[in-house]
GUMI-22213 format. One record per residue (C-alpha): x, y, z. Coordinates in steps of 0.02 Angstrom, whole numbers, plus 32768, in hexadecimal, padded with zeros to 4 digits. Example, Ala and Ser with C-alpha at 12.3 -4.5 7.8 and 13.67 -1.06 7.14 Angstrom:
REM residues 2
82677F1F8186 82AC7FCB8165 
REM end
This chain:
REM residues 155
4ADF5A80E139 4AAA5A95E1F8 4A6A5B14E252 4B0B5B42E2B0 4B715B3DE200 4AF05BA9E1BF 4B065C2DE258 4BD85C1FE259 4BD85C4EE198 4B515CD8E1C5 4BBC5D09E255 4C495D25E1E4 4C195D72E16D 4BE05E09E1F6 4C845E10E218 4CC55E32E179 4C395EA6E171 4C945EF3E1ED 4D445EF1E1C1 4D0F5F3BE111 4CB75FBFE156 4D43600AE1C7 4DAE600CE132 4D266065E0E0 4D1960E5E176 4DC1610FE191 4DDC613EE0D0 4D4661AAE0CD 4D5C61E3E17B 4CC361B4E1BA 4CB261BFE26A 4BF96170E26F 4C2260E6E1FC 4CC260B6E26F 4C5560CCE30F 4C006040E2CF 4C8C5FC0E2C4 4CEE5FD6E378 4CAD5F9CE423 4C83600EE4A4 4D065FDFE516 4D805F9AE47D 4E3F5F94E49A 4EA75FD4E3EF 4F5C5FDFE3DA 4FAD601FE334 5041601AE369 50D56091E3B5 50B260EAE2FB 4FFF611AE334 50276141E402 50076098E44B 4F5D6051E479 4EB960A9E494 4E126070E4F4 4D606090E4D3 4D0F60B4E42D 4CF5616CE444 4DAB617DE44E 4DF36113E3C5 4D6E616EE350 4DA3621BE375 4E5A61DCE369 4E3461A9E2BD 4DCF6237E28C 4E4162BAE2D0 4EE86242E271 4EA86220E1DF 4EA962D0E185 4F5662CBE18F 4F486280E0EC 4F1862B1E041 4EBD6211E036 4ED4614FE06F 4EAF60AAE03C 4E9E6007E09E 4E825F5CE04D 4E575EB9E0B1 4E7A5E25E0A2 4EBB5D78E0C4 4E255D7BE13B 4E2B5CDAE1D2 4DA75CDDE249 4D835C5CE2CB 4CF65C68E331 4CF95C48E3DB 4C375C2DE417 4BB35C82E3F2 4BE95D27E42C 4CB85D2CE409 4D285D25E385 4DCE5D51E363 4E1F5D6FE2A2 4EC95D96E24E 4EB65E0AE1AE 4F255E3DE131 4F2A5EECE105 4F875F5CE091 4F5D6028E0AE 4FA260A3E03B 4FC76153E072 4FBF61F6E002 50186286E07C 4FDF6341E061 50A46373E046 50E7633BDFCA 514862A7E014 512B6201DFB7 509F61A5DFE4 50A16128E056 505E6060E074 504B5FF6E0F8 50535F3EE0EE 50135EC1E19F 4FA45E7CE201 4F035E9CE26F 4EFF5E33E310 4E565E3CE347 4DD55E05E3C0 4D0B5E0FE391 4C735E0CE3F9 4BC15E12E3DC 4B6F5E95E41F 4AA85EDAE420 4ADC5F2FE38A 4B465EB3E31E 4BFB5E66E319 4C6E5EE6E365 4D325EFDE366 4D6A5EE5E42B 4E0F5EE2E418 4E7A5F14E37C 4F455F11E37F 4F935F33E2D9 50345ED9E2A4 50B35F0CE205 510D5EA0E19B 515A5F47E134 51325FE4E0EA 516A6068E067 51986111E0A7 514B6124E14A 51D7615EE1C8 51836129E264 519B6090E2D4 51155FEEE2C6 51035F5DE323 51485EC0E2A5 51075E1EE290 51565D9EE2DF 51A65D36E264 51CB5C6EE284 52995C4EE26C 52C35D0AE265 52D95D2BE32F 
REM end
């Protein structure tokens, strides 16, 4: 194995790293652990659901952090994970992930099946998210509006 083999399987495995730890932030609410995995200038959009997209890490963390205790407790799985790398210092993935809801009222919990579009670059500090949009293919009882994936033959 070369050199530049050695440094793309390196390369991705940093950004799983990364992907696994912002599912591990947002269900433990941890604003310094998600602080790690966004860009400083990043570009995220959940959605209509979540109000449309937000800029700059300091931002999309408090969004989180201020969100998430809306919920009893969450849980996101990953996976399905494609990365290309695009350089040394880009990359862009699609990852599968499922995120189940517990709400604080009662109501039935809730899942979300889809997609993360998303951009990387190396920065100073490590692989970093610059630019996340978040598609659905379906979910069970949330009541809110997402952004579908775009099926082939179903226009």
């Amino acid at each position: 194995m070369s050199a530049d083999q050695l440094r793309a399987l390196w390369d991705e495995r940093e950004i799983r790293d990364v992907l696994h730890n912002y599912c591990r932030g947002v269900d433990s609410i941890d604003g310094d652990l998600l602080s790690t995995v966004f860009a400083e200038d990043c570009l995220v959009d959940y959605g209509p659901a979540m109000g449309g997209p937000r800029r700059g890490r300091e931002a999309i963390v408090a969004g989180l952090v201020s969100g998430l205790p809306r919920y009893a407790g969450t849980h996101h799985q990953v996976s399905n994970i494609q990365i290309c790398l695009d350089g040394e210092s880009a990359a862009s993935a699609v990852t599968y992930v499922t995120a189940w809801h517990r709400f604080d009222d009662g109501r039935p919990d809730a899942v979300f099946y889809g997609q993360y579009h998303d951009r990387f670059e190396r920065t100073a500090d490590g692989w970093r998210i610059a630019e996340r949009v978040l598609h659905s293919s379906g979910n069970e009882n949330f009541d809110v509006p997402w952004r579908m994936i775009r099926r082939l033959g179903r226009d």
